[in-house]
C-alpha positions as CSV (number, residue, x, y, z in Angstrom):
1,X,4.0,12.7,8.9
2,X,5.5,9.7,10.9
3,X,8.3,11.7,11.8
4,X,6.2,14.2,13.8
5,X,5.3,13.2,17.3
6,X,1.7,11.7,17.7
7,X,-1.2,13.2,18.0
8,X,0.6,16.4,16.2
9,X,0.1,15.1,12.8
10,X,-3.2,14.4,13.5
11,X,-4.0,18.2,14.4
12,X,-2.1,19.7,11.1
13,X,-4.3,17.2,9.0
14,X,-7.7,18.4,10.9
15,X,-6.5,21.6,10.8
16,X,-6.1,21.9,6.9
17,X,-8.9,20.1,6.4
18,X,-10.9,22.9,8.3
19,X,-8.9,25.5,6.4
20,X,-9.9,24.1,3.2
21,X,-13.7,23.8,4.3
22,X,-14.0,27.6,5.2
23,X,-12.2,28.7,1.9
24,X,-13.9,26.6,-0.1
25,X,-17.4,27.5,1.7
26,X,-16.6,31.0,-0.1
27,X,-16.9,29.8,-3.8
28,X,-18.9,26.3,-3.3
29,X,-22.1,25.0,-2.0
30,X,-21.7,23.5,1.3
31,X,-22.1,19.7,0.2
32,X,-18.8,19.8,-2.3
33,X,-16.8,22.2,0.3
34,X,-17.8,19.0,3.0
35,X,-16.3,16.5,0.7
36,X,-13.5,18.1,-0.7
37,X,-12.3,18.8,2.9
38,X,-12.9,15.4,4.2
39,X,-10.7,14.8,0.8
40,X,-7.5,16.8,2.7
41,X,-8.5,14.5,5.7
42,X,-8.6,11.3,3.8
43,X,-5.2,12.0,1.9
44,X,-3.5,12.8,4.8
45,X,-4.2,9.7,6.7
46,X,-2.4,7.9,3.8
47,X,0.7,9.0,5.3
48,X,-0.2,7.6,9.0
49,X,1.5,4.8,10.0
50,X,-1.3,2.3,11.6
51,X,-4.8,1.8,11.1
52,X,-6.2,3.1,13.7
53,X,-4.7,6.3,13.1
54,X,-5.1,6.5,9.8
55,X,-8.8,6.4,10.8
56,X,-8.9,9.4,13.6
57,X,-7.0,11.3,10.9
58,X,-9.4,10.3,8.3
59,X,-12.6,10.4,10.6
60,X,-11.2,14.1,12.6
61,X,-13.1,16.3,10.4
62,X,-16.1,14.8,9.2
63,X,-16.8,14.5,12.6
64,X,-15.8,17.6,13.9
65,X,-17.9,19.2,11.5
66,X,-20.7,17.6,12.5
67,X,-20.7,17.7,16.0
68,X,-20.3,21.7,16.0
69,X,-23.0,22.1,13.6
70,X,-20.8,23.9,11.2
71,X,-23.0,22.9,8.1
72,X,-26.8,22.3,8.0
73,X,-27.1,19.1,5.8
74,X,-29.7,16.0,5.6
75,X,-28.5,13.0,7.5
76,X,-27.9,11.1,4.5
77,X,-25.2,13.5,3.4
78,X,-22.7,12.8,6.4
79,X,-22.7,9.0,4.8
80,X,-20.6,10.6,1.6
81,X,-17.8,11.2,4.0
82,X,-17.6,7.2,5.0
83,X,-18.3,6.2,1.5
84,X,-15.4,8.6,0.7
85,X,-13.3,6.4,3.5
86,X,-14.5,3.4,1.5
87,X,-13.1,3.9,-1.6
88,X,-9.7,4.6,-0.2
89,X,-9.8,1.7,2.5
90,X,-12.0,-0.7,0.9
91,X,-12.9,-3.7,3.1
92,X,-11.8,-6.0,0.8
93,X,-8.4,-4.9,1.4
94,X,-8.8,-4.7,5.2
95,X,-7.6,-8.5,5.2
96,X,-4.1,-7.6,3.8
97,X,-1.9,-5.5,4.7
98,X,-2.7,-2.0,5.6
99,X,-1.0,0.8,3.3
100,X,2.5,1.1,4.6
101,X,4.9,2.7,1.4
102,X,7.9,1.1,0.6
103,X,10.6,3.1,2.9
104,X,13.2,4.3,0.6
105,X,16.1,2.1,0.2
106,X,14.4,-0.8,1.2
107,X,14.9,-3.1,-1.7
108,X,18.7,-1.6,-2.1
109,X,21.1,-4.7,-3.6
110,X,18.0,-6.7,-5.0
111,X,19.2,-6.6,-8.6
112,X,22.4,-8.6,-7.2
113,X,20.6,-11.6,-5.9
114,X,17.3,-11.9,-8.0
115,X,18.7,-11.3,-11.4
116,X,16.3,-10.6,-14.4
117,X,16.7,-10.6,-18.2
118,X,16.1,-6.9,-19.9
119,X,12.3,-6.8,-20.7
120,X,11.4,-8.9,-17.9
121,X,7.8,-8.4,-15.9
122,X,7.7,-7.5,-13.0
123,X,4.6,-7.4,-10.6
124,X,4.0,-5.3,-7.4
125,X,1.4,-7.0,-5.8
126,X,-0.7,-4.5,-3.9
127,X,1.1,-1.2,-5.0
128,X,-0.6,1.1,-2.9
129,X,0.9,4.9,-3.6
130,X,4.0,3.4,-5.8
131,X,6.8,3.9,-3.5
132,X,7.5,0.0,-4.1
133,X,7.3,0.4,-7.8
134,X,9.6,3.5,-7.5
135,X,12.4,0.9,-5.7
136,X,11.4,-1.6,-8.2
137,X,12.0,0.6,-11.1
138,X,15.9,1.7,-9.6
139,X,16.8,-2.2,-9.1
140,X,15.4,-3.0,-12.7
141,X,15.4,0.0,-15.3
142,X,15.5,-2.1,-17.8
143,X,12.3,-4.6,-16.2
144,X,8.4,-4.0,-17.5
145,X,7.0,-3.3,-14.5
146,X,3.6,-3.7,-13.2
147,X,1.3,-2.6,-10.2
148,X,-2.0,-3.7,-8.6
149,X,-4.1,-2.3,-6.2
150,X,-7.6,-3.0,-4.8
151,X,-8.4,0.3,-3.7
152,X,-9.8,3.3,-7.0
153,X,-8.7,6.1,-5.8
154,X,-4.5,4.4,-5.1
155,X,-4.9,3.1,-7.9
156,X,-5.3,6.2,-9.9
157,X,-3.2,8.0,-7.8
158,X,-0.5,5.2,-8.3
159,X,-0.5,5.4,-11.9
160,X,-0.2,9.7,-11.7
161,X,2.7,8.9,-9.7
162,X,4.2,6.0,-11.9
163,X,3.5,6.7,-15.6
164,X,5.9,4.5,-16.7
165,X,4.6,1.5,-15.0
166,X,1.2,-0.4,-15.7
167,X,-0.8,0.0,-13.0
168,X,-4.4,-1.4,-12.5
169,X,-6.9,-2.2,-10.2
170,X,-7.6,-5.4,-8.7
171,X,-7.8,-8.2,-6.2
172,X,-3.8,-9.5,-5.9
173,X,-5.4,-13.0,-4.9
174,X,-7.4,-13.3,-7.6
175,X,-4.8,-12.5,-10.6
176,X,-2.8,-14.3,-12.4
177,X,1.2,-14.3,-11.3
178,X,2.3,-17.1,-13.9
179,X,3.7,-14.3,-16.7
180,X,5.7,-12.4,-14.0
181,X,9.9,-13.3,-13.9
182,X,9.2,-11.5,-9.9
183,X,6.3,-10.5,-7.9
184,X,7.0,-7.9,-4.9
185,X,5.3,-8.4,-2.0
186,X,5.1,-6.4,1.2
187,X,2.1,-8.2,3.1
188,X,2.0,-9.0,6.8
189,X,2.7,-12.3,8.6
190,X,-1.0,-13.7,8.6
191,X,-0.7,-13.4,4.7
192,X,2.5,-14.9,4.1
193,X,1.1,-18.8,4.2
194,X,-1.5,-17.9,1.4
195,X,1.3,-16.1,-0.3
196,X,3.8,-18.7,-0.7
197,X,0.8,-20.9,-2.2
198,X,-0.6,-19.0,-5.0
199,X,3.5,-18.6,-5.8
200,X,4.1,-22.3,-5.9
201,X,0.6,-23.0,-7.6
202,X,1.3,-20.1,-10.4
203,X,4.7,-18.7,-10.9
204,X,7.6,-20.5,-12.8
205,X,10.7,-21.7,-11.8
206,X,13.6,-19.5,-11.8
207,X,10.8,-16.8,-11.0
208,X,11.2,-14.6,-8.1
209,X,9.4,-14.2,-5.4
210,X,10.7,-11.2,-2.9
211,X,9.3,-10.0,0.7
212,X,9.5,-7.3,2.8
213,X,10.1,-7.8,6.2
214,X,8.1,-11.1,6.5
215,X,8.7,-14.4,5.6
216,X,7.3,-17.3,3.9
217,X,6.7,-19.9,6.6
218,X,8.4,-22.8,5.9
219,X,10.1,-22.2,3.1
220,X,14.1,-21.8,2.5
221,X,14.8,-18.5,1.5
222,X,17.6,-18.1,-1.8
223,X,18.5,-14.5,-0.3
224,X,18.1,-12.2,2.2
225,X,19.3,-8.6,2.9
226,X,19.1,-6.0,5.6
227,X,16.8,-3.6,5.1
228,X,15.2,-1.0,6.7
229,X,14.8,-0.6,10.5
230,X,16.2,-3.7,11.7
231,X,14.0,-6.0,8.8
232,X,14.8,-8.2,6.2
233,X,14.1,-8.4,2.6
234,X,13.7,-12.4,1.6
235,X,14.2,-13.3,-1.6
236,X,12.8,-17.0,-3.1
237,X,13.8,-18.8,-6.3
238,X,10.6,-20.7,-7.4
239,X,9.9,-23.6,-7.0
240,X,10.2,-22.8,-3.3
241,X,12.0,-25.5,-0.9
242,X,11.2,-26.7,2.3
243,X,13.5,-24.8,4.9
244,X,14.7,-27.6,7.4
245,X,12.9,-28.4,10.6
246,X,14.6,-26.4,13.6
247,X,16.3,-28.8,16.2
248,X,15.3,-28.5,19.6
249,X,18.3,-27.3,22.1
């Protein structure tokens, strides 16, 4: 969907959103055809690459639909299309990073640099759709790997995906990283602080701690690798050392 020129993925979501609505308006009451078209709207603004976008894709429809007075529903029905956005997007996970899939090849080379014992566990924290899990689980096919995710619906459609990983749903802040021989994260910059603390407060040494494309402030990085479009994957050996104070020129 990133690949296509904006707003043109935008239009094919809306458009098979309004596709759905009018076949399924054939066979359903109009409540469940409203909702399981503003379903096809919310699953395709997964694959948006920004917030904001991810919101006109998911927000097009429902909308749409009520602006051209398509279907005659009470008021209170057009909140089952936000609350539908909210279980997707939750707010709690509005603070972290938005859901951006681990590109393909990202974590290539990993295995090299962060070694791990046969049986090891192995946390993605904040798994989203699985694509990190998916790299996780060609680095280590030997690791036990686990996912979390605030958000129900990823969750479940995370653990469709993944079968052969353990995925549940929860706050990545609140649980416990101490078991885990390496926690994935791909976060954003504002995170990365609060991130290197609960791994210093929790996680053992020799543990690993890897990054995608930010860093940990601060801290001396054991590894790092090229990875996709121009970023870098950082890899930390716990307990995490200060990196050295940058001289002035």
């Amino acid at each position: 969907m990133t690949r296509l020129p904006w707003p043109l993925p935008a239009l094919l979501v809306w458009a098979g959103a309004w596709l759905a609505f009018m076949g399924l308006r054939a066979v359903v009451p109009p409540l469940p055809a409203l909702l399981l078209a503003c379903g096809v709207g919310v699953a395709g603004s997964l694959l948006a690459a920004s917030w904001w976008r991810r919101g006109l894709v998911a927000l097009g429809f429902p909308l749409s639909a009520a602006l051209s007075g398509a279907v005659a529903l009470p008021g209170w029905a057009w909140l089952l299309p936000l609350a539908l956005l909210l279980l997707v997007y939750p707010i709690n996970a509005w603070r972290d990073a938005p859901l951006f899939p681990t590109p393909a090849g990202a974590l290539r080379g990993l295995q090299a640099h962060a070694t791990l014992a046969d049986g090891a566990l192995v946390l993605d924290a904040g798994c989203g759709l699985g694509a990190g899990l998916r790299a996780l689980r060609a680095a280590y096919p030997q690791a036990r790997l686990q996912g979390l995710e605030w958000s129900w619906p990823l969750a479940l459609l995370c653990r469709l995906r993944c079968p052969w990983a353990r995925v549940r749903r929860g706050d990545i802040w609140a649980a416990d990283w101490s078991g885990y021989a390496l926690v994935y994260v791909f976060q954003r910059p504002e995170s990365m602080a609060r991130v290197a603390a609960k791994a210093s407060a929790e996680m053992a040494p020799g543990s690993w701690l890897v990054s995608l494309a930010f860093e940990l402030p601060g801290v001396r990085a054991s590894a790092r690798l090229p990875s996709f479009a121009g970023h870098v994957l950082w890899i930390y050996r716990l307990p995490l050392s200060q990196a050295p104070p940058v001289e002035a020129p």
